[in-house]
C-alpha positions as CSV (number, residue, x, y, z in Angstrom):
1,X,111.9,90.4,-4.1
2,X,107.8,90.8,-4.0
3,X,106.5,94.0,-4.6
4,X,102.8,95.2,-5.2
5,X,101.8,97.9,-7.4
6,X,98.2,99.3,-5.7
7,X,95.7,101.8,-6.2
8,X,92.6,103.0,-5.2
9,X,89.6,104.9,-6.5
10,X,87.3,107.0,-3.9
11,X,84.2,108.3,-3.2
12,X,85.7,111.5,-2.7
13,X,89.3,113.3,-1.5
14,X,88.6,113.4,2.0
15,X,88.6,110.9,4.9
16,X,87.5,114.0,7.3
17,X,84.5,114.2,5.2
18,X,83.9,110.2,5.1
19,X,84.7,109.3,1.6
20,X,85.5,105.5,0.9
21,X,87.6,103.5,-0.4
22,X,85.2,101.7,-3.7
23,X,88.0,99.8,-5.9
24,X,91.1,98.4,-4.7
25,X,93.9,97.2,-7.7
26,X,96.8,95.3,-7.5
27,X,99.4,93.9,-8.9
28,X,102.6,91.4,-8.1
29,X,105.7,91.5,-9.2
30,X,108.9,89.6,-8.9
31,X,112.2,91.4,-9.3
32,X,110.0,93.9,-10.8
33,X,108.9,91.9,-13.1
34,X,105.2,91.5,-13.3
35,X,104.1,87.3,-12.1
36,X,100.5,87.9,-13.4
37,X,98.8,87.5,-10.3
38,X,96.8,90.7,-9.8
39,X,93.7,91.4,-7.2
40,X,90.7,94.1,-8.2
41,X,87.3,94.3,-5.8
42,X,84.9,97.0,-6.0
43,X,83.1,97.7,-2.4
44,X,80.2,99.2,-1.3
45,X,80.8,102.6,0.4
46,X,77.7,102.2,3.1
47,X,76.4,105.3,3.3
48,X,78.2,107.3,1.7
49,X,77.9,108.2,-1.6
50,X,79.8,109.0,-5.0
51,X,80.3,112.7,-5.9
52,X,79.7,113.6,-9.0
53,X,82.9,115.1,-9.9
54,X,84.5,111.1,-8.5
55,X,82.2,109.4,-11.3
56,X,83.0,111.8,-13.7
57,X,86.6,110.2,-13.5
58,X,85.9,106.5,-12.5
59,X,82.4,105.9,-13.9
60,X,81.6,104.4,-11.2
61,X,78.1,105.4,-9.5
62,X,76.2,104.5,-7.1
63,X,73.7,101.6,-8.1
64,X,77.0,99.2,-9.1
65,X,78.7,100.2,-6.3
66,X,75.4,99.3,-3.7
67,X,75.8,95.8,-5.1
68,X,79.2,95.4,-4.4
69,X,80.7,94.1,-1.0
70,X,81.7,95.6,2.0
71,X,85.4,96.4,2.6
72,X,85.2,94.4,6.1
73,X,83.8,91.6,3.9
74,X,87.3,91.4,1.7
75,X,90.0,92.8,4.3
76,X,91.4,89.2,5.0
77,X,91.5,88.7,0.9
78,X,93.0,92.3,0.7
79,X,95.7,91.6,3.9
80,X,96.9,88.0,2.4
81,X,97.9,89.5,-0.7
82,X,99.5,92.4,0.4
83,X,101.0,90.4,3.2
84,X,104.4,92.5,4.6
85,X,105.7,93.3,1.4
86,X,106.9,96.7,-0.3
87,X,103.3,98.6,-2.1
88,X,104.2,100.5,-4.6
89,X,101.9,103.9,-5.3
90,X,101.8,107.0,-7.0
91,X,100.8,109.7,-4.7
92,X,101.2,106.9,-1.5
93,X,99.7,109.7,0.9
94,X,96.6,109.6,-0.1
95,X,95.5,106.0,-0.8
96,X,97.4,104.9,2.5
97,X,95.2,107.4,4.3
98,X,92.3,106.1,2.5
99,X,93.0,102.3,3.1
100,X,94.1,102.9,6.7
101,X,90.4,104.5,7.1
102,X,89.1,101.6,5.9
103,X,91.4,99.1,8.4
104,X,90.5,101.6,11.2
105,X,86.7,101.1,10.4
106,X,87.0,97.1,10.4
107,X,89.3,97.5,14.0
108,X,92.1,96.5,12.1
109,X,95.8,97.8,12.2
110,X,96.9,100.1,10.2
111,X,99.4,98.7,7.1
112,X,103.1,98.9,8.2
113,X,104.3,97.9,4.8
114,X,107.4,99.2,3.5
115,X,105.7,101.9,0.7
116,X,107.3,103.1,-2.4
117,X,105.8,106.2,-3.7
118,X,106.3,107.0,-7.7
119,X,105.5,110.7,-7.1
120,X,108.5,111.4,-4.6
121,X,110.2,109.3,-7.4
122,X,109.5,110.9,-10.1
123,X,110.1,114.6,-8.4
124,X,113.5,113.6,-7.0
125,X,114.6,112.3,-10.8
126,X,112.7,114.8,-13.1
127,X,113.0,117.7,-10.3
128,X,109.8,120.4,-11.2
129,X,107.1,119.7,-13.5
130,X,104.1,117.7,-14.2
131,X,104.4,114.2,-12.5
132,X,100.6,113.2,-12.8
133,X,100.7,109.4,-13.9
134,X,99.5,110.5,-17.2
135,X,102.4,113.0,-17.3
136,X,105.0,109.8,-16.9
137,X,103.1,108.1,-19.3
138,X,103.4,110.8,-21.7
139,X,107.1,110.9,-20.8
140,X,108.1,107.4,-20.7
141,X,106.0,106.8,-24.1
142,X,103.9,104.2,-22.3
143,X,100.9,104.4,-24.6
144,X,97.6,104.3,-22.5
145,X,95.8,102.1,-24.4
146,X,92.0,102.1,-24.3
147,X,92.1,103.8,-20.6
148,X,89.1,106.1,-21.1
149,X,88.1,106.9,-17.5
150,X,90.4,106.0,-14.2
151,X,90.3,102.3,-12.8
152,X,92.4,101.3,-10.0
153,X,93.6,98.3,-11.7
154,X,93.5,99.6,-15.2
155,X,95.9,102.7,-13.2
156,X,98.2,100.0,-11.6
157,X,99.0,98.2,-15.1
158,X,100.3,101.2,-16.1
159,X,101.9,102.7,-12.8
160,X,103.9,99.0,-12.9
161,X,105.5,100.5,-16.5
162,X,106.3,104.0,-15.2
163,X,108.0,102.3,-12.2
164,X,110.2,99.9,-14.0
165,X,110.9,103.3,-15.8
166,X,111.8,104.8,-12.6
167,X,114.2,102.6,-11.6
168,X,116.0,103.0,-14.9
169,X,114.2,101.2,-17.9
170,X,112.8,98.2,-20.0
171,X,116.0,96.5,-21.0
172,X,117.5,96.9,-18.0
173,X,115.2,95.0,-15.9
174,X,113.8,92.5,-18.7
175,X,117.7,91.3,-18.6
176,X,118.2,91.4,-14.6
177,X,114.9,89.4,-14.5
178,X,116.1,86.7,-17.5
179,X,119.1,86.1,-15.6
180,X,117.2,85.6,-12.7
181,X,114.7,83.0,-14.8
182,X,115.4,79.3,-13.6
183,X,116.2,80.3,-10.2
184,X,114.9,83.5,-8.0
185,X,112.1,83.6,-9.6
186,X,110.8,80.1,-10.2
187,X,112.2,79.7,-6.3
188,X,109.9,83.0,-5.0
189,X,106.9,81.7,-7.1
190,X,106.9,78.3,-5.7
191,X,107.6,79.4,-2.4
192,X,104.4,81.6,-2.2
193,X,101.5,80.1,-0.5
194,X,99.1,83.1,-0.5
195,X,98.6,83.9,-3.6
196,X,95.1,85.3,-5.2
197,X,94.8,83.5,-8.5
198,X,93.1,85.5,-11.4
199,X,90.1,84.3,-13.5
200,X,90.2,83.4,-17.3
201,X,88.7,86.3,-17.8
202,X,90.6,88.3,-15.9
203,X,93.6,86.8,-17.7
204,X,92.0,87.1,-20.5
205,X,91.0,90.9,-19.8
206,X,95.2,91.4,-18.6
207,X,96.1,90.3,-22.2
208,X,94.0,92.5,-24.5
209,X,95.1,95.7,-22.3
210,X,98.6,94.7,-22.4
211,X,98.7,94.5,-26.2
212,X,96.5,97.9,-26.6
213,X,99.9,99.6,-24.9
214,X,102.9,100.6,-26.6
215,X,106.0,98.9,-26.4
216,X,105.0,97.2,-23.3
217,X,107.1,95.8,-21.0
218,X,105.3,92.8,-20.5
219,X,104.2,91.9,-24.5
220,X,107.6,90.1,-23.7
221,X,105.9,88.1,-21.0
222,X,104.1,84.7,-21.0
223,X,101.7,84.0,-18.6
């Protein structure tokens, strides 16, 4: 089973008031299991520009940003990795508005993706209460890291942990996924055709987070 974790950062909250998508993050997994095939692109947000209180949790401003691509220039990149499988997100409302902006502006579709969302989730299993991503974190012990300011991928690494939490822990799924070792998953892997291989250095970048976290679920993992 393919899943992607995904998440976005923004110009701003509102598509009423034109704010843009300006990173996309991704991630794959296998039986929940994370393959180590991921997707990040920054875009340029055309005219509109970054509010202050958005940089003030992504850090990113406007002069990277005017240097980046468009979103029409990526969407087929985008589309082949998502392909029709289930996105996983925390808060799904809001980046699925956002993205769906962003398909409507290119005369695309909009996504009809089966969607997951880890804040229904987490509010159907915990009832009340804090359920920010950093609030899971906090409450799964899922250590952070060096995560100083938001970052869509840098969010989906860890939104991959709190939903293998979710679904009812570590040990549970590293076992259902070794079972599954020399035949779903090699089968599923070999079977794909559209997959986005990372850089060196984006593996490279993958590793160093994954050990700055905790009892990660994926320090187990070779990739």
């Amino acid at each position: 089973m393919r899943e992607i974790i995904l998440d976005t950062e923004t110009t701003g909250l509102s598509v009423e008031n034109g704010d843009r998508v300006i990173e996309i993050g991704c991630i794959e997994l296998l039986n929940h299991m994370p393959t180590g095939n991921t997707l990040q692109i920054y875009f340029n947000p055309e005219t509109k520009k970054v509010s202050d209180e958005a940089i003030k949790i992504h850090k990113l401003d406007n002069d990277f940003l005017k240097k980046q691509p468009f979103f029409r220039d990526k969407v087929d990149d985008i589309m082949k990795f998502l392909s029709n499988d289930t996105l996983i997100m925390h808060n799904a409302q809001f980046d699925t508005k956002m993205i769906n902006n962003e398909l409507n502006i290119c005369s695309r579709p909009p996504m009809e993706n089966h969607i997951i969302d880890t804040l229904s989730l987490a509010r159907k299993k915990f009832g009340s209460g804090a359920a920010s991503l950093d609030a899971l974190c906090k409450k799964f012990d899922i250590t952070k890291g060096k995560r100083e300011v938001h970052g869509a991928l840098l969010d989906s690494f860890l939104l991959a942990e709190v939903y293998v939490e979710l679904l009812g822990g570590r040990q549970q799924d590293f076992e259902f996924s070794s079972a599954k070792k020399n035949t779903s998953n090699k089968k599923a892997l070999k079977d794909k055709t559209n997959l986005i291989i990372p850089t060196k250095e984006e593996i490279e970048t993958h590793k160093n987070f994954i050990k700055s976290i905790k009892n990660s679920l994926w320090a187990k993992h070779e990739y």
